[in-house]
C-alpha positions in Angstrom: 7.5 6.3 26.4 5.9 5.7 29.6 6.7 8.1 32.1 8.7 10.5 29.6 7.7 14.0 29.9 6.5 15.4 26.2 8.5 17.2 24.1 5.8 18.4 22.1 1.8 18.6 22.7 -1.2 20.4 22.1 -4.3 21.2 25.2 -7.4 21.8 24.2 -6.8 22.7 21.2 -9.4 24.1 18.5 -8.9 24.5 14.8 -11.6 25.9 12.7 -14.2 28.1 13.9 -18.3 27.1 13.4 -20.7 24.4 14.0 -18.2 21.9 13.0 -14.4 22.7 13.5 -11.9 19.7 12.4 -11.4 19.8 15.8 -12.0 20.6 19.4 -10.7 19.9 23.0 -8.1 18.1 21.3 -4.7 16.7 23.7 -1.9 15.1 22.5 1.1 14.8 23.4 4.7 12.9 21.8 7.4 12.5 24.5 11.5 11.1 23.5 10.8 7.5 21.9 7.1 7.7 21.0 6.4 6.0 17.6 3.0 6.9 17.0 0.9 6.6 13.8 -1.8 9.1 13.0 -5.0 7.7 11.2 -8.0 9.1 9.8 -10.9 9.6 6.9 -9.3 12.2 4.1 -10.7 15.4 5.5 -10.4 14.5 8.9 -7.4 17.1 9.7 -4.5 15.1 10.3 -2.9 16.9 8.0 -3.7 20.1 9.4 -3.0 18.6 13.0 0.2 17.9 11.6 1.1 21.1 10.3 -0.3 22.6 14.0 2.3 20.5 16.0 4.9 21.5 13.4 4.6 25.2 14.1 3.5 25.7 11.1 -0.2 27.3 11.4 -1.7 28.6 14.9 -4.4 27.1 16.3 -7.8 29.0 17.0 -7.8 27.9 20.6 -5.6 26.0 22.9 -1.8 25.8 23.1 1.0 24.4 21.7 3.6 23.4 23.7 7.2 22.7 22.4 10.4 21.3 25.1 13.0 24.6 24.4 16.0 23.1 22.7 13.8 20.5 20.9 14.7 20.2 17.1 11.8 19.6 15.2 11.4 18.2 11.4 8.2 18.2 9.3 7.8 16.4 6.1 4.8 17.9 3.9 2.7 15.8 1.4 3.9 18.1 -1.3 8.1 19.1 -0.4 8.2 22.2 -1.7 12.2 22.8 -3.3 12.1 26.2 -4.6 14.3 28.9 -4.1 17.4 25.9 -4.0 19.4 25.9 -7.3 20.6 22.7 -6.3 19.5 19.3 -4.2 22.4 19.7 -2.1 21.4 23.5 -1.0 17.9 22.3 -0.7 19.6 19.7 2.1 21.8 22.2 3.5 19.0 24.0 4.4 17.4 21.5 7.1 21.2 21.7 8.9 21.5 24.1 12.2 23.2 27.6 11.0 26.5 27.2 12.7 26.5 23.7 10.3 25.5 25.0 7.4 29.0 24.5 6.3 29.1 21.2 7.1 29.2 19.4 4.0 29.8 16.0 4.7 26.5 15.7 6.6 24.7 16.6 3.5 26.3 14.4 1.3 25.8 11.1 4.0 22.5 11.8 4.1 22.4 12.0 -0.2 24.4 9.0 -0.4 21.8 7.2 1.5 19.1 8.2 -0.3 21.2 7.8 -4.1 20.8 11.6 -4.7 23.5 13.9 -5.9 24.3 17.0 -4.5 25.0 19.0 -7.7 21.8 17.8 -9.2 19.5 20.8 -10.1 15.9 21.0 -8.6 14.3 21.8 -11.2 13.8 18.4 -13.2 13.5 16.2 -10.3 10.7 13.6 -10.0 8.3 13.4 -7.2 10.1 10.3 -6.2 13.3 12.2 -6.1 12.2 15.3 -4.7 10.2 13.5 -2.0 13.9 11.9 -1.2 15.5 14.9 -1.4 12.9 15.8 1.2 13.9 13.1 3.3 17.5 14.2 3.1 17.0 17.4 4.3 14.9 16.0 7.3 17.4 13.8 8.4 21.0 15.9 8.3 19.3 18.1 11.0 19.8 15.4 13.5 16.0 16.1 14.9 14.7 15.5 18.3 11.3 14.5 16.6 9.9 13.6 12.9 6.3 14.3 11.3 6.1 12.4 8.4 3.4 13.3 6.5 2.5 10.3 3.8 6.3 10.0 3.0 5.8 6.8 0.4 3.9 8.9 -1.8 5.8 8.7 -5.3 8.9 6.6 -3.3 9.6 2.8 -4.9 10.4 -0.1 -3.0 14.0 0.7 -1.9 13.5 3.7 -0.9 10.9 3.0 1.2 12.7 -0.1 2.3 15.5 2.4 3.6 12.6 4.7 5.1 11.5 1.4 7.4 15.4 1.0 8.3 15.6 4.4 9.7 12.8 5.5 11.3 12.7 1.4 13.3 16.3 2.9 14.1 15.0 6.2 15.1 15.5 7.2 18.6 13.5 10.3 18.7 9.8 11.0 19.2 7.9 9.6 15.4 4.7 10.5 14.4 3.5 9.4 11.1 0.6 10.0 8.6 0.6 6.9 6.1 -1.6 4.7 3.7 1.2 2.2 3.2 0.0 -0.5 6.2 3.4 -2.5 5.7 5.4 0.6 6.9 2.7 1.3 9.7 3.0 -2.4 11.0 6.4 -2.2 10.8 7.2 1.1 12.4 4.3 2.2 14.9 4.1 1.6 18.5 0.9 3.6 19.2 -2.2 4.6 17.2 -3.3 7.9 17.5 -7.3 7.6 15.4 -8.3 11.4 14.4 -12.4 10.9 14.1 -15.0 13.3 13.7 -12.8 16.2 15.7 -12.0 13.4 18.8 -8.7 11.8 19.3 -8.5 8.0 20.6 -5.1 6.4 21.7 -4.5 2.6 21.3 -1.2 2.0 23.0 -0.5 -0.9 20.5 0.6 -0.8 17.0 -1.3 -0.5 13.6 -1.3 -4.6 13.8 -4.7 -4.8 14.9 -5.7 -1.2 14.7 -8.5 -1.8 12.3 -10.2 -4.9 14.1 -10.0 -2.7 17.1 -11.4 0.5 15.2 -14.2 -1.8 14.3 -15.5 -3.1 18.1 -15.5 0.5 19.1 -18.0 1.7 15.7 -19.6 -1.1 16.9 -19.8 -0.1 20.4 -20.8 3.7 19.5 -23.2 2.5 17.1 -24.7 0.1 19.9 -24.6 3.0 22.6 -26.5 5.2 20.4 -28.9 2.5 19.5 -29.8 2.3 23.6 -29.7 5.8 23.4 -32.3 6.6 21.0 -34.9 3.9 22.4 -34.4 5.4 26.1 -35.2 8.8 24.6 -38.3 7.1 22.6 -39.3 5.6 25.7 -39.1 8.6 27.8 -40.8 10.9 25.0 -43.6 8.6 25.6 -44.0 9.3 28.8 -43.4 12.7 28.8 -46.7 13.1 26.4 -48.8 10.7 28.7 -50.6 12.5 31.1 -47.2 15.1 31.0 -50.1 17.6 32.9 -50.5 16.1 35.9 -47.1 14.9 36.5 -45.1 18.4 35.5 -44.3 19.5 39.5 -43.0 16.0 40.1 -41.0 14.9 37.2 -39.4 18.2 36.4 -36.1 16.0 36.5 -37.4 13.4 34.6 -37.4 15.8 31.7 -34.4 17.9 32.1 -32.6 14.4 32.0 -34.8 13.6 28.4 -33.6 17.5 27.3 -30.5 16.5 28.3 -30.3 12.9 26.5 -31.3 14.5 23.2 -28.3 17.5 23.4 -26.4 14.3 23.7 -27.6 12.4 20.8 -27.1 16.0 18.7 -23.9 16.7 20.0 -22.5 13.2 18.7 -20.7 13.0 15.7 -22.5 11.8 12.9 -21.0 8.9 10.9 -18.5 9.6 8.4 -19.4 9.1 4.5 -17.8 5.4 3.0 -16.9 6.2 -0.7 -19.3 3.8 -3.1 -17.6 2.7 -6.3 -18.7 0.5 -9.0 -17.0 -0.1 -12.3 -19.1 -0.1 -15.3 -18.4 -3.2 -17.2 -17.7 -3.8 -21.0 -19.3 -7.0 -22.9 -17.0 -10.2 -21.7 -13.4 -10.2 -23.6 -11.9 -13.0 -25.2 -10.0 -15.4 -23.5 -6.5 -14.3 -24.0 -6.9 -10.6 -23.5 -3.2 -9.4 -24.6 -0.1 -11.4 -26.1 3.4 -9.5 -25.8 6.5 -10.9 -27.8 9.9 -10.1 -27.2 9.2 -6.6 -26.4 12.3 -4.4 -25.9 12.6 -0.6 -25.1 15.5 2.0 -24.3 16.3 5.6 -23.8 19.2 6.2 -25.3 21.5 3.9 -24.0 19.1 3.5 -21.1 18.0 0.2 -21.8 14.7 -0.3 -19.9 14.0 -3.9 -20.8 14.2 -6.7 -23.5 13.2 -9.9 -24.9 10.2 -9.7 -22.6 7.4 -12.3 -23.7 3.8 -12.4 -21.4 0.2 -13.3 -21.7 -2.7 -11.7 -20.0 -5.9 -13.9 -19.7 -9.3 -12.8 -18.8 -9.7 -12.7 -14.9 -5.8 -12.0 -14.4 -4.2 -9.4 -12.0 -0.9 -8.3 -12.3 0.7 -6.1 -10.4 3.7 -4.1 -11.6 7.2 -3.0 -9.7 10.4 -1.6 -9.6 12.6 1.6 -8.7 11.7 5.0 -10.1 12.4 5.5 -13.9 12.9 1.5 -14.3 10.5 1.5 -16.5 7.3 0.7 -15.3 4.4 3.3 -16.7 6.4 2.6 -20.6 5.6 -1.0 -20.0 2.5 -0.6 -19.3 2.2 2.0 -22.6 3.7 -0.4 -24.2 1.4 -3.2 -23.3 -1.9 -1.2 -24.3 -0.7 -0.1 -27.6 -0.3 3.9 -25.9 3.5 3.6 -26.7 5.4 1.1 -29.6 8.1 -0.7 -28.9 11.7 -0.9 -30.1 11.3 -4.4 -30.9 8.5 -7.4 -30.6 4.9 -7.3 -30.9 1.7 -7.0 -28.9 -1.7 -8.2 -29.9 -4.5 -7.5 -27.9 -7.5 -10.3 -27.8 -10.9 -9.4 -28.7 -13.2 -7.5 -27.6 -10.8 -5.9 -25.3 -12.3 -2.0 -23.9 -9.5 -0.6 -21.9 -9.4 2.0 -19.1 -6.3 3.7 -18.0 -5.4 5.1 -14.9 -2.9 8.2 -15.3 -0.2 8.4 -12.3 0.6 11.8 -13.8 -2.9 13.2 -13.7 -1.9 14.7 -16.5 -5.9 13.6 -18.4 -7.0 16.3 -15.5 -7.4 19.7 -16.7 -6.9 22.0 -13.6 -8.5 24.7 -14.3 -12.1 22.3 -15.3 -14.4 22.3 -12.8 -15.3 18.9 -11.4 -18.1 18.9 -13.2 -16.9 19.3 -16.8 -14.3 16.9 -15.8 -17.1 14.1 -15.8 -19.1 15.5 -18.3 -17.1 17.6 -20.6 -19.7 18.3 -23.3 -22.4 19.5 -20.6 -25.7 18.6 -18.7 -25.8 17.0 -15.4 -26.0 13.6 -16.2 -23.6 11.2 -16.4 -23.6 7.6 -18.8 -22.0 4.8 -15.9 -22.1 1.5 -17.8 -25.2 1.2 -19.8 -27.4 3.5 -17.2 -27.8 7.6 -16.8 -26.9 8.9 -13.2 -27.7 12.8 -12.0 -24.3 14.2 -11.2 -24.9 14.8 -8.1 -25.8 11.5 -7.2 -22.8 9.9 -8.6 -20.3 12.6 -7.1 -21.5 11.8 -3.4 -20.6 8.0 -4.5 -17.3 9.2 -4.6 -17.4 11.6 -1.3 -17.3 14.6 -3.3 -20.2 17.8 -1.8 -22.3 18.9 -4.4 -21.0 22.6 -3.4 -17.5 21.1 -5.3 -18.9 20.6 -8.6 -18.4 23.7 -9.6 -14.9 24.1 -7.9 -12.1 23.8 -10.3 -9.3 20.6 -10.4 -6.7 22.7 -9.4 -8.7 23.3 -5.9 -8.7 19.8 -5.2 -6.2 17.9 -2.9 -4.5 15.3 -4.1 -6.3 12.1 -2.5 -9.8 14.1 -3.8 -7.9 14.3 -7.7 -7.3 10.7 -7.5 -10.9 10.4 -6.7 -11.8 12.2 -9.2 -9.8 10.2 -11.9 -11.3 7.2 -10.3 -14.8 8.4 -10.6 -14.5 9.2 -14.1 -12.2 6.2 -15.0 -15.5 4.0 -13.3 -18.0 5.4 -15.6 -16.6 4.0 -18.5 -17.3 0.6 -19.6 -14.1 -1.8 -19.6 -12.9 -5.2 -18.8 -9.0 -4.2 -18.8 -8.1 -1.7 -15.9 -4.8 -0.1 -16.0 -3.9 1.7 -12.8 -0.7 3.6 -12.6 0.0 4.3 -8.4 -4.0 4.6 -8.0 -3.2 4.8 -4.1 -1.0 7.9 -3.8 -3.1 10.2 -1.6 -6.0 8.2 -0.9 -7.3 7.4 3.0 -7.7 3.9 4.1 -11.1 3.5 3.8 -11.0 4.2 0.1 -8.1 1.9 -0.1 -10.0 -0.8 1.6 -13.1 0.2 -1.0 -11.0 0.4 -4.1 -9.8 -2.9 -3.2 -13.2 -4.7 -2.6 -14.2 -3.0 -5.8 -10.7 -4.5 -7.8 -11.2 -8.1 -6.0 -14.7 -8.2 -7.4 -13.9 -7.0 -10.9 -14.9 -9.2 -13.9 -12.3 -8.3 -16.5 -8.5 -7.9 -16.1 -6.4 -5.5 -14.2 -2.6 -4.4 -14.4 -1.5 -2.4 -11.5 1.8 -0.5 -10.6 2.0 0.4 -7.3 4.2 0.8 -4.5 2.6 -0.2 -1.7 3.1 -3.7 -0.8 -0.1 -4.4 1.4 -2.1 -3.4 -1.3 -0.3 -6.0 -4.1 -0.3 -8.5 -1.4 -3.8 -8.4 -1.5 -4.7 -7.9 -4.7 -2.4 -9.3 -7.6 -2.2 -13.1 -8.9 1.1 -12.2 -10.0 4.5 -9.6 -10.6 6.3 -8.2 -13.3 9.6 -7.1 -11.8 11.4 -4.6 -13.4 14.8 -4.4 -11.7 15.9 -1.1 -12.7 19.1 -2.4 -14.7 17.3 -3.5 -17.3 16.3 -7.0 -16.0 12.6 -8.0 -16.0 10.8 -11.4 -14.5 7.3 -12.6 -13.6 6.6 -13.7 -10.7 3.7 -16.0 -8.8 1.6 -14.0 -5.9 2.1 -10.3 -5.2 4.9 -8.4 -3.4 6.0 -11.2 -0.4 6.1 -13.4 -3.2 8.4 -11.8 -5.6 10.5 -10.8 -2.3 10.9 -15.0 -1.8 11.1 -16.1 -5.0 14.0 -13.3 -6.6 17.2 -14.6 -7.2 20.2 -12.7 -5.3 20.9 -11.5 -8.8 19.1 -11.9 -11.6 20.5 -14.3 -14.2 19.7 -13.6 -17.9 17.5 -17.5 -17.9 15.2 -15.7 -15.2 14.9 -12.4 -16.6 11.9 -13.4 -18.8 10.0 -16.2 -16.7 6.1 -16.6 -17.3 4.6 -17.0 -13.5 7.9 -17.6 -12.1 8.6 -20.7 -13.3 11.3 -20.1 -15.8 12.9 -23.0 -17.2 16.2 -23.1 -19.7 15.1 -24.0 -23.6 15.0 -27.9 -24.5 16.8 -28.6 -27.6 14.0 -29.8 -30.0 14.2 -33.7 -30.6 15.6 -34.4 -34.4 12.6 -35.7 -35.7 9.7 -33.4 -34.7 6.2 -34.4 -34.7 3.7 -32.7 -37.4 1.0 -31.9 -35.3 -0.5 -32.9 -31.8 -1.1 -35.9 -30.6 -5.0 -37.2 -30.5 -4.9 -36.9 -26.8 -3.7 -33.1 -26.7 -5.9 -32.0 -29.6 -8.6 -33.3 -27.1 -7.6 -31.9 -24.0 -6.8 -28.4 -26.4 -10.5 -28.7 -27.4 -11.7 -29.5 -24.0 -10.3 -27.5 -21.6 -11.8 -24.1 -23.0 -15.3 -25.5 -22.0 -13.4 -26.5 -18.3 -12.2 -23.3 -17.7 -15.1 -21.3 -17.9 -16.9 -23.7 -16.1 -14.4 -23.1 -12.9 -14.9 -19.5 -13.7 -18.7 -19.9 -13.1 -18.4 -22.1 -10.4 -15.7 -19.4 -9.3 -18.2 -16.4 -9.7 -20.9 -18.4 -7.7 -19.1 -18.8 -4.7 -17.6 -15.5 -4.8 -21.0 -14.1 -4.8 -21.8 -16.5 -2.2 -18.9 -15.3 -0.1 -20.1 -11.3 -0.4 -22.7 -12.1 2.2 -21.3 -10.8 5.1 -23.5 -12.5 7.4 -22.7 -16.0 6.4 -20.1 -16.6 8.8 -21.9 -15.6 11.0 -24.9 -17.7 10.1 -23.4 -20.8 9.1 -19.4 -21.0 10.1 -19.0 -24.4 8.3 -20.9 -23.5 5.2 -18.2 -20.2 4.6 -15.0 -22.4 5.6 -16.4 -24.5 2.7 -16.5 -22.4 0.0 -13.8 -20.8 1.0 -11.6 -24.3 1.1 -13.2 -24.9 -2.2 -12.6 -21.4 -4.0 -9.2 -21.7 -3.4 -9.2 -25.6 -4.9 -10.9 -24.2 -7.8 -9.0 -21.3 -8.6 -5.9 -23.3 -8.7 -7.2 -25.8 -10.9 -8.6 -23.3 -13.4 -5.2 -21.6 -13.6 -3.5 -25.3 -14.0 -6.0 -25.7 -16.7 -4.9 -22.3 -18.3 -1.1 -22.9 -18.4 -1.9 -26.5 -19.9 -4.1 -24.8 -22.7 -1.5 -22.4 -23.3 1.0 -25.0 -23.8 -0.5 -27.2 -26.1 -2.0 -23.8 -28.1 1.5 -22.5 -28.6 2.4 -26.1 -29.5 -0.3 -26.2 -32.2 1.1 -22.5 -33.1 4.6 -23.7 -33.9 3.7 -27.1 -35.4 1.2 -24.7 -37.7 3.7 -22.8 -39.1 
């Protein structure tokens, strides 16, 4: 708040000695009311910054400053619960020691976050230790929060309730996130961590990236100047330098002096490079699903579910932790059977699955014989040979780290690394479980360029909503109480379109759109009528002509100077890209009508 004097800040401070600490000359500074967001490249030290103004390493040089009385409470990427037979003693722990024996406060804080106090540590989830994390944060009443990524393994209602509280906060916030929804919603201030600098935008993340692009910009423009003054003045220096020396002297301190400057900046950070190798073209419909049902016990997960995936679809996948989600998916690629209904995949489907669990990660394999487990130093991407190294660096990985072993590896670098080796393999049907735990916006933003250009299919569970939002043609909803339903769009969507409760006539909807049964007329037809074996013949060659006429814009549209070139050209194609992807996906639900017409009147 303006005018607030801090309750917490850092001068000059200085973490990591050498060439090139994470950071020097650093201030900052959170005062009663701040709701600042902290942003950065993986690697950058927000973490570490975090952990500095928590108390909870020293810094090299500088100071930390701390308002006495001031209650502080640090969440850590990975909560750490041992030594705390139970959930509610891991809570009781975050309480003041003359209210340890408050019990009530602990069980508020559970009940909001749908935890039990006698539930034992040991089993818990990530989601559910990362809420008993929460819990513990909160019954301390702090003064201040450091949040760092708190969505990680969280589903939508929890962090739905993590929005409520901290927009209700009245402390000093400062936040380390991937999920832009929650940043948007929450921030009041952006605090960017570059290349060891800090830079305040008194605003919110709305906008933070637009503005985090004018100032590159700027930088990159300044050192453009920058470099042909110190050309210029090289060239002088050189020409006729001998007669000139007594008289200039200041001329060339100032040209020593420009080039210190143009060492001393920070060089440009590394943008991860990812391609997906790509299997031969699938058939048409790339997976059928019938009736599916699965339980646990009496845990009934879901039932009577019925979808089809066609090539070019992307789904995205939701619901609460242990709904069901990652066995659907199983389920859906054959990894898992069902308790009931069918699946038949189409042909020439090549999957590729991304494990949530990282459990396809051996920890102690070097990186190295992760991506080529039977040796060498070349790696098959697609149908062409790569040098390791080469491909690694795609991926932001040093070539120092190849020989480092998986269980050295942070967790946005082992999601990386699962994506890297996930890329080399030729598909056209991606399945990613919670691909964006851990990862930095920038390889968000490059993850999803790569996903929005992808030829093939792609089913996606994730949590974050800014990511489905921009991503997924449509939603499986999994409710968590058994209930399941399709939805049209990604996450905003579903959130418009779900019923206040679910009743059994929407649980198993096809793009949203479900529709009670029609009684069948008495006297049924024998097969289809000449006009709809037509249009059943016809509209196979239609829809792959939209999709070419699809691919040619979209490859149009990748040129990023064509706005710029020819404004009218790009609202165009862009008017007309959204005409034709609507008509190709009218054209699909009408084929799949009249095919399952022709099914039923087969048998």
């Amino acid at each position: 708040m303006v005018g607030e004097p801090p309750l917490l800040a850092v001068r000059q401070a200085v973490l990591g000695f050498g060439p090139r600490p994470l950071f020097s000359g650093l201030d900052l500074s959170l005062a009663s009311g701040d709701k600042a967001c902290l942003v950065g490249r993986n690697g950058a030290g927000k973490s570490s910054l975090m952990k500095v103004l928590a108390g909870e390493i020293a810094l090299d040089k500088g100071e930390r400053f701390l308002q006495p009385g001031t209650k502080v409470a640090y969440l850590e990427q990975e909560p750490d619960l041992r030594g705390h037979s139970t959930v509610g003693d891991f809570v009781a722990s975050g309480l003041p020691a003359d209210q340890r024996d408050d019990a009530y406060r602990v069980d508020s804080a559970l009940s909001d976050l749908d935890l039990a106090p006698d539930r034992t540590t040991s089993p818990l989830s990530g989601g559910e230790a990362r809420r008993a994390a929460l819990a513990r944060l909160i019954v301390g009443a702090p003064d201040i929060i450091l949040l760092d990524e708190p969505t990680n393994h969280l589903d939508l209602k929890a962090i739905g309730w993590l929005e409520g509280y901290l927009r209700g906060f009245r402390g000093a916030l400062l936040l380390i996130s991937h999920d832009r929804a929650l940043l948007r919603a929450v921030s009041q201030s952006v605090l960017w961590l570059d290349r060891g600098m800090i830079r305040k935008r008194d605003k919110g993340f709305d906008g933070f990236e637009d503005w985090a692009e004018r100032v590159r910009a700027e930088e990159a423009e300044a050192a453009h100047k920058l470099n042909r003054k110190i050309a210029a003045e090289t060239r002088w220096s050189v020409e006729g330098i001998t007669a000139r020396r007594k008289r200039n002297q200041g001329r060339l301190r100032a040209l020593a002096a420009m080039r210190a400057e143009r060492r001393a900046r920070p060089a440009p950070t590394g943008t991860a490079k990812i391609d997906v190798a790509a299997a031969e073209r699938s058939g048409k419909l790339v997976l059928n699903a019938r009736d599916l049902a699965k339980s646990f016990g009496a845990n009934r997960l879901f039932s009577g579910f019925s979808t089809r995936l066609l090539r070019g679809d992307r789904v995205g996948v939701i619901g609460p932790n242990g709904a069901g989600k990652t066995t659907l998916v199983r389920v859906l690629i054959g990894l898992e059977p069902p308790d009931a209904g069918a699946v038949t995949l189409g042909a020439n489907v090549e999957i590729a699955w991304f494990d949530q669990r990282r459990e396809s990660l051996d920890p102690e394999a070097t990186l190295q014989e992760s991506l080529i487990p039977h040796g060498g130093d070349m790696i098959q991407v697609g149908d062409r040979q790569r040098h390791i190294t080469s491909y690694i660096n795609d991926f932001l990985f040093e070539p120092g780290q190849l020989r480092s072993p998986v269980k050295s590896l942070s967790g946005g670098e082992r999601n990386r690394l699962l994506l890297a080796r996930l890329f080399a393999r030729p598909s056209n049907l991606l399945v990613l479980d919670e691909p964006t735990n851990d990862l930095d916006m920038e390889t968000l933003d490059l993850l999803e360029d790569v996903l929005g250009a992808y030829k093939g299919t792609f089913v996606l569970i994730s949590h974050d909503r800014d990511f489905l939002d921009r991503l997924v043609t449509s939603t499986i909803a999994l409710e968590g109480d058994g209930t399941i339903g399709e939805y049209v769009g990604g996450y905003s969507d579903y959130a418009r379109q779900r019923p206040a409760q679910s009743r059994p006539a929407d649980r198993h909807r096809r793009r949203g759109t479900a529709q009670p049964a029609k009684p069948k007329p008495k006297s049924e037809p024998t097969k289809l009528s000449y006009k709809d074996q037509r249009a059943l013949t016809e509209l196979p060659k239609r829809i792959d002509a939209l999709d070419q006429e699809i691919a040619t814009i979209e490859q149009s549209l990748t040129d990023l100077d064509l706005y710029r070139r020819d404004p009218e050209r790009h609202r165009t194609l862009s008017t007309r890209l959204e005409i034709a992807t609507g008509e190709k996906s009218a054209a699909e639900d009408q084929w799949l009508d009249l095919a399952a017409r022709a099914e039923a009147l087969a048998r």
